[in-house]
C-alpha positions as CSV (number, residue, x, y, z in Angstrom):
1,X,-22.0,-8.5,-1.3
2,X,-18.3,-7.2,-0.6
3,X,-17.0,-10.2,-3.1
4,X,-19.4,-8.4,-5.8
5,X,-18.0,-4.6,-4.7
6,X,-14.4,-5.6,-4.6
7,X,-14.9,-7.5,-8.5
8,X,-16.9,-4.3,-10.0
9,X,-14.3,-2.3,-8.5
10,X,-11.3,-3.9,-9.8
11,X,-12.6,-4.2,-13.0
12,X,-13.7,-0.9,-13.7
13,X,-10.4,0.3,-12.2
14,X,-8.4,-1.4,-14.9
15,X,-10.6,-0.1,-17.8
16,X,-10.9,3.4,-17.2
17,X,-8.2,4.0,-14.1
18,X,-8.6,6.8,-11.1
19,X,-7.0,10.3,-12.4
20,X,-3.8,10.9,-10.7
21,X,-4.5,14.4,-10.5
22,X,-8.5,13.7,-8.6
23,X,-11.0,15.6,-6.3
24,X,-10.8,13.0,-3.8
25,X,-7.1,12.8,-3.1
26,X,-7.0,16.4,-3.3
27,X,-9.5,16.4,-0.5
28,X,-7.7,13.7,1.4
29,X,-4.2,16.2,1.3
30,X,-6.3,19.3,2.4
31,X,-8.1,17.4,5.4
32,X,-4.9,16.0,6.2
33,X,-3.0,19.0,6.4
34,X,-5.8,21.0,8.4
35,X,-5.9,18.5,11.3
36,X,-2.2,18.8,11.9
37,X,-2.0,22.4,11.4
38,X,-4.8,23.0,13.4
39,X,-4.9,20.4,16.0
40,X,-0.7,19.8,16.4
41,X,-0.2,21.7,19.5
42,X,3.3,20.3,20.1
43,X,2.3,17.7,22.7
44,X,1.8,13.8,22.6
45,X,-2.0,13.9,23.0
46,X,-2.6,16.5,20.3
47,X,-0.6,14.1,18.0
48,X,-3.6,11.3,18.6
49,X,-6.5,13.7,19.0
50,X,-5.2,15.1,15.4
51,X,-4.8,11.1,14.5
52,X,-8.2,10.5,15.3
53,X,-9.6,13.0,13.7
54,X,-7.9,13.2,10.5
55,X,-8.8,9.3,10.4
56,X,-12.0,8.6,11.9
57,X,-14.1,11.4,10.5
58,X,-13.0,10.1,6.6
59,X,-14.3,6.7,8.1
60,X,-17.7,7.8,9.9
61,X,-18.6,9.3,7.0
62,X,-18.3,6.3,4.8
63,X,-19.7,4.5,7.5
64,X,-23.3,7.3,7.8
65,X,-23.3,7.2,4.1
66,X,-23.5,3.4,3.6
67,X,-26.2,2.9,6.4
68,X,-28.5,6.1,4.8
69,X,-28.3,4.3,1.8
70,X,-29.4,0.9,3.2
71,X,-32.3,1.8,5.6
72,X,-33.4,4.6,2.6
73,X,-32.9,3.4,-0.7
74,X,-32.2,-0.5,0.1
75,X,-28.5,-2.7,-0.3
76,X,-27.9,-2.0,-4.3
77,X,-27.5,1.3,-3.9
78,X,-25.0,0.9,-1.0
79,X,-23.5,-1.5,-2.8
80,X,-22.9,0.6,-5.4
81,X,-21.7,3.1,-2.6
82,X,-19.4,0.4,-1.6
83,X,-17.8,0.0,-5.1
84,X,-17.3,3.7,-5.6
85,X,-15.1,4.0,-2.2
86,X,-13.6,0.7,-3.0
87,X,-12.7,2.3,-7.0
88,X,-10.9,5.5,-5.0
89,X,-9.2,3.1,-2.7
90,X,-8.4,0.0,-4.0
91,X,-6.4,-0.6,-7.8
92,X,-2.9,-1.7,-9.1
93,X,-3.3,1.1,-11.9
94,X,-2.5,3.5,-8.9
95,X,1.1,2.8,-9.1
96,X,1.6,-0.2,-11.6
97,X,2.5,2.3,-15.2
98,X,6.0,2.7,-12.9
99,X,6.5,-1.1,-13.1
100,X,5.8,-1.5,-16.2
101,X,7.6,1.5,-17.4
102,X,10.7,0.2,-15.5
103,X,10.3,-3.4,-16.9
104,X,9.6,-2.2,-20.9
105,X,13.1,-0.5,-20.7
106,X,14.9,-3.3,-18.8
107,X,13.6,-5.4,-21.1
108,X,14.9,-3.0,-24.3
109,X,18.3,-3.1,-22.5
110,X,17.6,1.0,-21.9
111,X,19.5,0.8,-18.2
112,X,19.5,5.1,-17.9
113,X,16.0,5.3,-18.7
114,X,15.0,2.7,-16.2
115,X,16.7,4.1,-13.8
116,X,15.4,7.1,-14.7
117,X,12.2,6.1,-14.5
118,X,13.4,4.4,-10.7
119,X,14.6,7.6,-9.5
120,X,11.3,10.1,-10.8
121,X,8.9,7.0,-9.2
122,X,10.8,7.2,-5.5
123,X,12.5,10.3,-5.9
124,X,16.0,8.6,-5.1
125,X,19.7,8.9,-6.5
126,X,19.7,5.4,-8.5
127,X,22.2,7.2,-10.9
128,X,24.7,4.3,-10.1
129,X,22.3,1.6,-9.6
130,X,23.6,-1.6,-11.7
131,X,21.1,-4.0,-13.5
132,X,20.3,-6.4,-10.6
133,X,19.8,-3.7,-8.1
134,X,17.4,-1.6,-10.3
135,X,15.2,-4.7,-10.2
136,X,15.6,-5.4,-6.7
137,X,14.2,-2.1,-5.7
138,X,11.5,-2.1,-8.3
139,X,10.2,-5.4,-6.8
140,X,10.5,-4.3,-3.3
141,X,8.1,-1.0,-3.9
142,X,5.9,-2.7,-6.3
143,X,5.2,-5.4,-3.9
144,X,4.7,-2.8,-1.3
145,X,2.9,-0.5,-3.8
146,X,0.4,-3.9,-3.9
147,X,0.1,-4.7,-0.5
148,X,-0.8,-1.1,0.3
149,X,-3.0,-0.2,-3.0
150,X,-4.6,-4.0,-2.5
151,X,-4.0,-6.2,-0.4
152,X,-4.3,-4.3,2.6
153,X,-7.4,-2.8,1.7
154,X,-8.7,-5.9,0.4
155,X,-8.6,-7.0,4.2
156,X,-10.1,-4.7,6.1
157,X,-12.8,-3.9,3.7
158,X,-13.8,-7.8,3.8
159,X,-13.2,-7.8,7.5
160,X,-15.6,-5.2,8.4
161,X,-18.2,-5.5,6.1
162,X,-18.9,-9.1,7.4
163,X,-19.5,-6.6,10.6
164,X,-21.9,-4.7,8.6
165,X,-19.7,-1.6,8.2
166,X,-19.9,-1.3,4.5
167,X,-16.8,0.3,2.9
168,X,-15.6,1.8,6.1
169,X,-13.1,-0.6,6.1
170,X,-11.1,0.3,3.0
171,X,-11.4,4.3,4.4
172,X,-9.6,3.5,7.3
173,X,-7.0,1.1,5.9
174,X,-5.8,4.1,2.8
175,X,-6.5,7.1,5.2
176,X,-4.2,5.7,8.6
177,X,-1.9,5.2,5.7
178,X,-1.4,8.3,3.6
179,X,-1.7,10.5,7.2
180,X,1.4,8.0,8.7
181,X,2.8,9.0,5.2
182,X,2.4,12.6,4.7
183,X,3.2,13.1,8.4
184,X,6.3,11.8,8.3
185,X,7.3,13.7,5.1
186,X,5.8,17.3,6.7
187,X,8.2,16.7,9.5
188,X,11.0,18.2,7.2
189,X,9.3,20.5,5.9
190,X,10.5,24.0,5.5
191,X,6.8,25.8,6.7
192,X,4.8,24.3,9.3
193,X,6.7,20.7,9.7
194,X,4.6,18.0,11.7
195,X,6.0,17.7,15.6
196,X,7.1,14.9,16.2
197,X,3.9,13.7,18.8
198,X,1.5,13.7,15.6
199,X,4.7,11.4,13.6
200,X,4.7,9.5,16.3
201,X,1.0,8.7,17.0
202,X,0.9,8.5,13.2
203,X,3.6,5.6,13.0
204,X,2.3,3.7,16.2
205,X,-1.5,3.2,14.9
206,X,0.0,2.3,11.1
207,X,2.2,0.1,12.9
208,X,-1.1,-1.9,14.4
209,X,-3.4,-1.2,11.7
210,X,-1.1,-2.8,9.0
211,X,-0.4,-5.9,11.4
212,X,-3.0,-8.2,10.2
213,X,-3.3,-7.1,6.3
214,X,0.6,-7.2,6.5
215,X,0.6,-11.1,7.1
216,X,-2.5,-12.1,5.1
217,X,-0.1,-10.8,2.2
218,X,2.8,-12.6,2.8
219,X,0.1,-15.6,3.5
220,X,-1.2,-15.2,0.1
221,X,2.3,-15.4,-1.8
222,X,3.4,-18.3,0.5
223,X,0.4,-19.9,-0.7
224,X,0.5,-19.1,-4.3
225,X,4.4,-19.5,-4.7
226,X,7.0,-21.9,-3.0
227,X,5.2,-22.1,0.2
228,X,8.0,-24.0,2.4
229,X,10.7,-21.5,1.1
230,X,8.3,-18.4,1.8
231,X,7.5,-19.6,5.3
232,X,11.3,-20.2,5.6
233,X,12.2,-17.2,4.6
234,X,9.1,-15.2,6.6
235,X,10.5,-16.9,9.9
236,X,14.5,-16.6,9.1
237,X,14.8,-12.8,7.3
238,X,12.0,-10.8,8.1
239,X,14.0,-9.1,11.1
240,X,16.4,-7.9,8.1
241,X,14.0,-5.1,7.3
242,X,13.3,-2.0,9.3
243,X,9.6,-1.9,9.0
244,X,8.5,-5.3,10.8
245,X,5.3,-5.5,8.4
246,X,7.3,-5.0,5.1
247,X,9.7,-7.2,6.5
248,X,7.0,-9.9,6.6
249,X,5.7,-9.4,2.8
250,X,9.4,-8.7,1.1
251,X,11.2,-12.0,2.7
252,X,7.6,-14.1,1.9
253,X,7.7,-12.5,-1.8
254,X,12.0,-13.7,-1.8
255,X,11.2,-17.0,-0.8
256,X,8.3,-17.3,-2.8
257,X,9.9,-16.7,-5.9
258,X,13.7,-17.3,-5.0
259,X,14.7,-13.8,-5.2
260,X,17.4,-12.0,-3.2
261,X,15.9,-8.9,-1.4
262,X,17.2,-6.5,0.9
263,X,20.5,-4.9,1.3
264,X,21.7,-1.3,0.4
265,X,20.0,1.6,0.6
266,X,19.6,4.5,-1.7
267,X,19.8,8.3,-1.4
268,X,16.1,10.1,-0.8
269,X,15.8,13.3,-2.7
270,X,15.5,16.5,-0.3
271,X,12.8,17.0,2.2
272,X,10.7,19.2,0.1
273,X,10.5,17.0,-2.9
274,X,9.8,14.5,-0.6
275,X,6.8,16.0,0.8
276,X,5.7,16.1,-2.7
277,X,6.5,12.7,-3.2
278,X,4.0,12.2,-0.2
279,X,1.1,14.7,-1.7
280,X,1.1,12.3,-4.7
281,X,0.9,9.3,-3.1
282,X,4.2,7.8,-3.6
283,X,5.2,4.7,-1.5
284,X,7.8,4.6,1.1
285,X,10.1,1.8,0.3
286,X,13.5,0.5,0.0
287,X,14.7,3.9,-0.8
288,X,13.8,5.4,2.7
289,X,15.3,2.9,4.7
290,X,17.6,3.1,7.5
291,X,21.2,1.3,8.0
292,X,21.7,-2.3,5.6
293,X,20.4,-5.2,7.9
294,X,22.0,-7.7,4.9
295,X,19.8,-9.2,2.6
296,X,17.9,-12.6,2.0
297,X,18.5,-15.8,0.7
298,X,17.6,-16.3,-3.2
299,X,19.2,-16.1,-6.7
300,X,20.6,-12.4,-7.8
301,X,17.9,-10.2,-9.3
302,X,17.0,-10.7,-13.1
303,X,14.7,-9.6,-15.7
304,X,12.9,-12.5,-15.4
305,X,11.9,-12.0,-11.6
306,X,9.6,-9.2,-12.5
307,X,7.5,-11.2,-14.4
308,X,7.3,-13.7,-11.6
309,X,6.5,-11.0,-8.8
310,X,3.5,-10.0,-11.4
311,X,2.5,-13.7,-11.5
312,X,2.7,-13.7,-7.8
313,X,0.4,-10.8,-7.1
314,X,-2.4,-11.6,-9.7
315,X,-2.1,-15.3,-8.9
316,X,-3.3,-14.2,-4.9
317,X,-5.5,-12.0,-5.8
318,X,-7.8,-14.8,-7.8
319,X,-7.2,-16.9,-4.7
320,X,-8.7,-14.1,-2.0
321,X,-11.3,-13.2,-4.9
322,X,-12.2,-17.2,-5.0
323,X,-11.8,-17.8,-1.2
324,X,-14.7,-14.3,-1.3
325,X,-16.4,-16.3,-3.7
326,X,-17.2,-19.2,-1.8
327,X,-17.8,-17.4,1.7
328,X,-20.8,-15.1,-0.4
329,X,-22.2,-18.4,-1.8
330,X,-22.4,-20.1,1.6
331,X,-23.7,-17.2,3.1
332,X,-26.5,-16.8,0.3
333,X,-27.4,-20.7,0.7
334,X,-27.3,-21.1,4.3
């Protein structure tokens, strides 16, 4: 049933797309910030029995939820369970109107307002950003943006519901992201800043829980785009990132589609604006990175790459929906 959840739940997302102003996420900020302010104690264990708890509860619940509904009501109703989690979790309209804001004024020759438009999405000085560079970084978060708002949940919803966990799954995936996120933001904070034990702990279990999802992404585009110049790329460039999993799925996206990633880095906004940055749900990407590790192989930005990257993503997305497909109809016929 999770190939039938996941479809529902994409499609209804792209007809009537989650609020970005929304109960849930509103929830998710406040749960957030109670466990650290009330379990961050200023010493390493507090920063994974904060972890834990900020995480796992989010997940149990999903979890209790799915099997009340199943040993009550019967599947369809926790199927339906299943597709409202996945509709919170899971969509491209959660960050795609900044690609496509980008790309409509790249593609009107409107440089300011797309850079503009760069620097409100990231909160980043792109105020000297030339042409090539504003799409570099605009592939780079988008593809990100994908992995994280699809991809990644795609994964580990599939992975444990063939255990029988339901949506717990996609819970876990978002939540150990957004609390890695919004951690790391609160640490500069002006009032009540994360120590650096719940950062930390944070970082670590995002680190491992992205591990998997990370690779089945840059799978996926290998596949679905040049798969000898992906795999080159994946083995050759990846360590030219600072994040080792987004190093994985930005050199397989540049080899895929023979782009050049990588390189300079711009200017976050201050810590506070950052935070909010966080709060909304904002990717960190390009912008945030550390020291320039050089950049991959592949032709100079253009216009035209966007519109590949899009091809790229939608393109593996069918194939993981098929490759779902045919798992649920051996399953119903065996």
């Amino acid at each position: 049933m999770s190939f039938f959840a996941i479809l529902c739940a994409l499609l209804i997302e792209q007809v009537r797309p989650l609020a970005y102003h929304n109960p849930v996420h509103g929830a998710v900020v406040a749960w957030t910030r109670w466990t650290s302010r009330n379990l961050d104690a200023g010493k390493s264990h507090h920063g994974w029995i904060a972890w834990a708890l900020a995480v796992f509860l989010p997940t149990g619940i999903a979890l209790g939820v799915h099997w009340l509904l199943v040993l009550t009501l019967g599947l369809p109703f926790a199927v339906l369970w299943s597709i409202a989690v996945l509709y919170t979790t899971l969509g491209f309209r959660q960050f795609s109107h900044h690609f496509t804001g980008i790309r409509d004024a790249l593609d009107e020759g409107d440089e300011p307002l797309a850079r503009s438009l760069l620097a409100h999405w990231q909160r980043v000085d792109a105020a000297e950003l030339p042409r090539s560079e504003i799409v570099r970084h605009v592939i780079e978060h988008s593809v990100i943006a994908a992995h994280r708002h699809v991809f990644g949940v795609l994964a580990w919803f599939s992975i444990l519901a063939a255990l029988g966990l339901g949506p717990a799954g996609a819970v876990f995936y978002r939540m150990s992201e957004f609390v890695s996120r919004y951690w790391a933001h609160k640490g500069s904070a002006a009032v009540q800043p994360s120590s650096v034990w719940v950062q930390q702990a944070a970082a670590r279990a995002w680190e491992v829980i992205d591990w998997l999802p990370a690779r089945i992404t840059a799978l996926g585009f290998a596949v679905v785009g040049s798969f000898e110049d992906a795999i080159d790329c994946w083995r050759n460039d990846a360590g030219r990132f600072p994040d080792p999993n987004d190093g994985v799925i930005l050199a397989a996206t540049s080899g895929a589609v023979n782009v050049r990633l990588g390189g300079g880095m711009l200017r976050p906004v201050p810590a506070g604006d950052a935070l909010s940055r966080a709060q909304a749900g904002e990717m960190t990407g390009s912008g945030d990175r550390g020291p320039d590790a050089g950049s991959t192989q592949g032709r100079e930005p253009e216009s035209a790459h966007l519109r590949s990257v899009v091809g790229l993503v939608w393109r593996s997305v069918v194939m993981w929906m098929v490759l779902l497909a045919l798992l649920t109809l051996a399953r119903l016929l065996g």
